[in-house]
C-alpha beads as a LAMMPS data file, in Angstrom:
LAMMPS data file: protein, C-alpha beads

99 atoms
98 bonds

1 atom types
1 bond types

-500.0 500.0 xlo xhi
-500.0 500.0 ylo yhi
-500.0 500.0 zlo zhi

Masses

1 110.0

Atoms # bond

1 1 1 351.101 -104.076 -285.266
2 1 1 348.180 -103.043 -287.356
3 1 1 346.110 -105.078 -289.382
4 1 1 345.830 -104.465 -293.348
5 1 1 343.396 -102.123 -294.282
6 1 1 342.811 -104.038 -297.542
7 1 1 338.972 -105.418 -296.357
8 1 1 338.014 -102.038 -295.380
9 1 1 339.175 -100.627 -299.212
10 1 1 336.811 -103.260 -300.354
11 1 1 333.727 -102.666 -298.487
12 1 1 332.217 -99.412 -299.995
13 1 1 330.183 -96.613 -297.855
14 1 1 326.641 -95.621 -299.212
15 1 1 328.102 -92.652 -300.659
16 1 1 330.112 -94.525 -302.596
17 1 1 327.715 -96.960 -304.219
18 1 1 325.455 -93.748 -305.288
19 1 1 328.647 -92.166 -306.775
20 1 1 329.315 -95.656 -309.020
21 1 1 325.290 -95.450 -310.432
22 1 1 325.177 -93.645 -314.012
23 1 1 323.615 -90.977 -313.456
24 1 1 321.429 -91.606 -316.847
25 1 1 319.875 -94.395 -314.186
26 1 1 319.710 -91.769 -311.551
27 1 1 317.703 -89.350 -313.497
28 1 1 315.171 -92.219 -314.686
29 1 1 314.512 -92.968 -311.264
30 1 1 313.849 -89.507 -310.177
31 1 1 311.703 -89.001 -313.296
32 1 1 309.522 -92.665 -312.202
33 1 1 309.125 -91.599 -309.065
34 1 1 308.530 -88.141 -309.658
35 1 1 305.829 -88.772 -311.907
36 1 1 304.390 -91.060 -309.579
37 1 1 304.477 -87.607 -306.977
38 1 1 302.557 -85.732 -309.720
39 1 1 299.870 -88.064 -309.616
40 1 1 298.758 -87.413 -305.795
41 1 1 296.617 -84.633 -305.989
42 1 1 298.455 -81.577 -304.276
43 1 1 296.680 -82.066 -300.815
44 1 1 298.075 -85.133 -300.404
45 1 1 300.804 -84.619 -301.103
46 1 1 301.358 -81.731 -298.586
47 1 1 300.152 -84.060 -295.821
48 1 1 302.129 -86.950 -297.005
49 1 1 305.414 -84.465 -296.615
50 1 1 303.978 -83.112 -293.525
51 1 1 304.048 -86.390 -291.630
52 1 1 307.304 -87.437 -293.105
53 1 1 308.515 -84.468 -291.396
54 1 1 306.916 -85.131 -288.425
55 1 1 308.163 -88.396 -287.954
56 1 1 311.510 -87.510 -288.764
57 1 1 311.747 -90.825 -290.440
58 1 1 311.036 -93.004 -287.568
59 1 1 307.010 -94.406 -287.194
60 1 1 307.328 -94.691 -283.729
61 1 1 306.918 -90.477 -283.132
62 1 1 303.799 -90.893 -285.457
63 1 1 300.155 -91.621 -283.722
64 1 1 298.045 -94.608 -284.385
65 1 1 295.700 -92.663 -286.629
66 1 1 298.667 -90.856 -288.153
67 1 1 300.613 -93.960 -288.892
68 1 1 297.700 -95.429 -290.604
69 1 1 297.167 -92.221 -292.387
70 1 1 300.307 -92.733 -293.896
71 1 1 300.161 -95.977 -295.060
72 1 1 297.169 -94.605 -296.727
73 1 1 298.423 -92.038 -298.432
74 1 1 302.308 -94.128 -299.590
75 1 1 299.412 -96.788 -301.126
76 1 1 298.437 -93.942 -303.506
77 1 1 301.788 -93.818 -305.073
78 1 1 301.520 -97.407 -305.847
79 1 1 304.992 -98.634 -304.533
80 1 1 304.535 -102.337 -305.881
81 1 1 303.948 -100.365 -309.353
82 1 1 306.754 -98.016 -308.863
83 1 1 309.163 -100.574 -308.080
84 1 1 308.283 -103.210 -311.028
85 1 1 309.231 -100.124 -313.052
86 1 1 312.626 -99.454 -311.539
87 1 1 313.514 -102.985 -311.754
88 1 1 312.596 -102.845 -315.567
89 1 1 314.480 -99.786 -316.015
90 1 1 317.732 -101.974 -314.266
91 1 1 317.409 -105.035 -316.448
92 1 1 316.851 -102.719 -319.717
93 1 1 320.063 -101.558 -318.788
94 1 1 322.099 -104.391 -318.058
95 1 1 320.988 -106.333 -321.397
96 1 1 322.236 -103.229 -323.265
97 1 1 325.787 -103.406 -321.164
98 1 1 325.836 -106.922 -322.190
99 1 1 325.503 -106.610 -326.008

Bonds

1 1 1 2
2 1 2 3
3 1 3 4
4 1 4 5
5 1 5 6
6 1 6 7
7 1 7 8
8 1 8 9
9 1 9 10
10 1 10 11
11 1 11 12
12 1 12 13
13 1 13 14
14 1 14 15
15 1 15 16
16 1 16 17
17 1 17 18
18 1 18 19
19 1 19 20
20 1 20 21
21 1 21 22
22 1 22 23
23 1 23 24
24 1 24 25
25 1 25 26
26 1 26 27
27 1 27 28
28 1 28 29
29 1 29 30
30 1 30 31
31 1 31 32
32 1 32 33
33 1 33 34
34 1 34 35
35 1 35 36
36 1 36 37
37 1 37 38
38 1 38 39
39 1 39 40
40 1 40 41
41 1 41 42
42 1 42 43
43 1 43 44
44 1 44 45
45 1 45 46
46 1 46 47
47 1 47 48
48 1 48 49
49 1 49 50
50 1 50 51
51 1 51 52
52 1 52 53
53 1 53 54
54 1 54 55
55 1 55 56
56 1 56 57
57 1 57 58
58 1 58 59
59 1 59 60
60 1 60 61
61 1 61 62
62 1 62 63
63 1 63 64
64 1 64 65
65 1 65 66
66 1 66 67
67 1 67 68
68 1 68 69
69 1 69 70
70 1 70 71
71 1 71 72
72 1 72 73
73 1 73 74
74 1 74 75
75 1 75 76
76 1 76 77
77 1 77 78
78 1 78 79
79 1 79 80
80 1 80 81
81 1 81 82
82 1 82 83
83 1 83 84
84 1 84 85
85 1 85 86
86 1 86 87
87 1 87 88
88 1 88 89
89 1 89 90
90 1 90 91
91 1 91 92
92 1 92 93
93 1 93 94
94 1 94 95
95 1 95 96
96 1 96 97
97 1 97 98
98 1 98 99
């Protein structure tokens, strides 16, 4: 006999969790991060997006020198930054749900 597929319901794919964000949230992030894009000048950012592409999202198929390369270049977007305003942007929001 088959099991309930009640705990399966419950647990909810990626897709799903993206689908439940407001997408008033959704457009502040891309707007954060896409300001923090504008600020690499545009050589950088070509050769940020080249190895991206290169490494198909795995470091491993990156070189030494490229690998550092990158780091170099993802510390230009200031990601500690970046993320201290995303996490402002979440907790604006919830204290406005809450009132």
């Amino acid at each position: 006999m088959r099991k309930s597929s009640k705990p399966a319901e419950r647990e909810k794919s990626k897709l799903g969790l993206v689908k439940e964000l407001p997408w008033a949230l959704l457009l502040q992030i891309g707007l954060v991060l896409g300001k923090r894009w504008r600020t690499l000048p545009v050589k950088d950012r070509a050769r940020l997006a080249e190895l991206t592409r290169e490494s198909r999202g795995r470091l491993g198929n990156l070189s030494a020198k490229e690998r550092r390369e990158l780091k170099k270049l993802v510390g230009k977007l200031h990601p500690k930054r970046t993320a201290r305003e995303l996490v402002l942007l979440t907790r604006a929001r919830r204290r406005r749900k809450r009132r």
